[in-house]
N, C-alpha and C positions, 0 to 999 in steps of 0.2 A: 504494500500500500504506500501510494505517495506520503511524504511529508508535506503537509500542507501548512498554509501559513493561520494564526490563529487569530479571531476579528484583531486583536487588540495588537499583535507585531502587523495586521494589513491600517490600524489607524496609526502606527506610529511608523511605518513607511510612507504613509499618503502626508504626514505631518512632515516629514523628510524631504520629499521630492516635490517641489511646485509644479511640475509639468504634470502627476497624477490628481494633485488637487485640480488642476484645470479638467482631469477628466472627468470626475466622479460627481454625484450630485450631490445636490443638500439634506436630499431624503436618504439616501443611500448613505453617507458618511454616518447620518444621524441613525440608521438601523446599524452601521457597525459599532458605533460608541455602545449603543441599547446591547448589542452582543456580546462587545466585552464587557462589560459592565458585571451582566448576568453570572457569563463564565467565572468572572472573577470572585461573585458573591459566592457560588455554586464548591468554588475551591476551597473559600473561607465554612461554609457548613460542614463540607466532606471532613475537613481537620478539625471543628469541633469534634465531631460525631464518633471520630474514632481516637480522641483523646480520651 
C-alpha cells in the first residue's frame, strides 16, 4: 500500500508552497484543516484510552 500523505502534512505543504495555494480552494483547504483537526483529536482519545 502507498504511503500517502496525511490531511495535516497535505495543509502544511499547501502552507509551504504558494503555487499549491493558488491551486486548491477555500472549501477544500477548509475540509482538510476539519481532517486534520479530527485525526489529530482521534490520536489524542486513542492515548487516553489505552493509558
Amino acid at each position: 500500500m502507498p504511503n500517502l500523505a496525511t490531511p495535516a502534512e497535505m495543509v502544511e505543504d499547501i502552507l509551504a508552497y504558494p503555487v499549491l495555494q493558488s491551486r486548491i480552494s477555500a472549501d477544500a483547504f477548509i475540509g482538510l484543516l476539519m481532517m486534520a483537526n479530527m485525526s489529530e483529536k482521534e490520536k489524542a482519545n486513542c492515548g487516553e484510552q489505552s493509558a
